[in-house]
C-alpha positions in Angstrom: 95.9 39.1 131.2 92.3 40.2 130.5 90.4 42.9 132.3 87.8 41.5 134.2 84.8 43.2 132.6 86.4 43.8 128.9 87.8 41.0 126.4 91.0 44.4 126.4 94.0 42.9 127.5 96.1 44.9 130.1 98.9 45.3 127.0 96.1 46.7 124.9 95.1 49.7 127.5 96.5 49.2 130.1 95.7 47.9 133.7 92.9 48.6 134.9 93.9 50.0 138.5 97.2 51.4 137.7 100.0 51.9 140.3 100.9 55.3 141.0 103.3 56.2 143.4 104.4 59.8 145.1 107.3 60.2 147.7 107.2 57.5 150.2 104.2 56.7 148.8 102.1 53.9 146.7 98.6 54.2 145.8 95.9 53.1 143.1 93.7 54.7 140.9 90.9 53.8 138.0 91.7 55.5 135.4 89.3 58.6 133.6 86.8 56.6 131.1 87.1 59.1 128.7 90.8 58.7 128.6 90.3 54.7 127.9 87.9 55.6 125.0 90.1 58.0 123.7 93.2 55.4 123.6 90.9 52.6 122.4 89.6 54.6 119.5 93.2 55.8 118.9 94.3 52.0 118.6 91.4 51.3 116.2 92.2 54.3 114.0 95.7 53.1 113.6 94.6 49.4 112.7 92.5 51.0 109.9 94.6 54.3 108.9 94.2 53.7 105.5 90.6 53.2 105.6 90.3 56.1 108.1 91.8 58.3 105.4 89.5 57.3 102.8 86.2 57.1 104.8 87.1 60.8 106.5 87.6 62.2 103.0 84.3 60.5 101.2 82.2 61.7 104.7 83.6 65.1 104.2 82.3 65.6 100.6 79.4 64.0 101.4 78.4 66.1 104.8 79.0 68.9 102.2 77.3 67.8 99.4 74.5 66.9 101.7 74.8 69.8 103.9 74.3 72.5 101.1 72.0 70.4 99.1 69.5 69.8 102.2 71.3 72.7 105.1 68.0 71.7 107.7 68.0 68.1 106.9 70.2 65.9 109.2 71.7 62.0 109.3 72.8 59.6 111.7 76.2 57.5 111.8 74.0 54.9 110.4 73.6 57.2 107.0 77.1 57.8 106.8 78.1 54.3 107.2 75.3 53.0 104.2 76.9 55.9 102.2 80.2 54.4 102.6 79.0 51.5 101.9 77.3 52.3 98.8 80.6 53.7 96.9 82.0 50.5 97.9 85.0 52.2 100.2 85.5 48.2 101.7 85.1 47.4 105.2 87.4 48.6 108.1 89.6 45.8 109.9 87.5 46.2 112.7 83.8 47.9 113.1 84.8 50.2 116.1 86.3 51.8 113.0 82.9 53.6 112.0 82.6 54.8 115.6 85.8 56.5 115.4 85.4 58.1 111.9 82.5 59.8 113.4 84.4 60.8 116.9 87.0 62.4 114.0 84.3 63.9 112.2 83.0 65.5 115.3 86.6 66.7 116.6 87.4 68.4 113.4 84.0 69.9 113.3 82.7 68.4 109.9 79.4 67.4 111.7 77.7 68.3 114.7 75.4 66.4 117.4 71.3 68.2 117.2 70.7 67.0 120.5 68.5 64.4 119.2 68.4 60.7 119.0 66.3 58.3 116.4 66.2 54.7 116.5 68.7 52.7 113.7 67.4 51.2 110.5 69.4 48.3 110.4 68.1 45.0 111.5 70.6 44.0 112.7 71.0 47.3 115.2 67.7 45.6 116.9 66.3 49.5 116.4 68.6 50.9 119.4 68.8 54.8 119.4 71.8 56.9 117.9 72.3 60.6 117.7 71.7 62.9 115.0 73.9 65.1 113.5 74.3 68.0 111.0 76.5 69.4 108.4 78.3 72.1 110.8 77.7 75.8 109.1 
């Protein structure tokens, strides 16, 4: 069974008003967003652990090298992604992968959001915005 506005199935994360019950009771809920992106991002880090390893390891050196090479100078996912790329790493099972390397990289404090956004270089990213980050200090 598929959620109505996802192609998730229910088995995947779950349905999307969940019964809960107290005494006597039975009631439905929609469950926190945050907590579905979270356990989504979860599944796709498990589908690609090995990948996740490597690409967390080569973004670390590189947010260092690049964060003491050029401290005020900062980068976008994108950057990170074409860097990966570029020391031929391989591609993740899935491309929700990247998303979740940098959610990983942001959790363990490796990078931090500016504030800012800047449009995406790749064509086929049809130039939609993304944040900017920075080696954290």
């Amino acid at each position: 069974m598929k959620h109505l506005l996802s192609n998730h199935s229910v088995t995947d994360l779950g349905p999307l008003f969940a019964k809960a019950t107290t005494e006597g009771e039975e009631h439905y809920y929609v469950p926190d967003g945050k907590a579905l992106r979270d356990k989504g991002l979860a599944q796709v880090s498990e589908h690609n652990e090995n990948w996740m390893t490597k690409a967390i390891e080569a973004a670390r050196e590189w947010v260092g090298i690049f964060g003491h090479i050029a401290p005020n100078d900062d980068f976008t996912g994108e950057d990170i992604r074409m860097m990966l790329i570029t020391i031929k790493l391989g591609e993740p099972s899935h491309p929700n992968a990247y998303g979740a390397l940098i959610n990983t990289l942001l959790k363990r404090k490796i990078i931090v959001h500016t504030g800012e956004y800047r449009k995406m270089k790749d064509r086929s990213s049809h130039a939609r915005s993304t944040p900017v980050y920075k080696a954290s200090a």
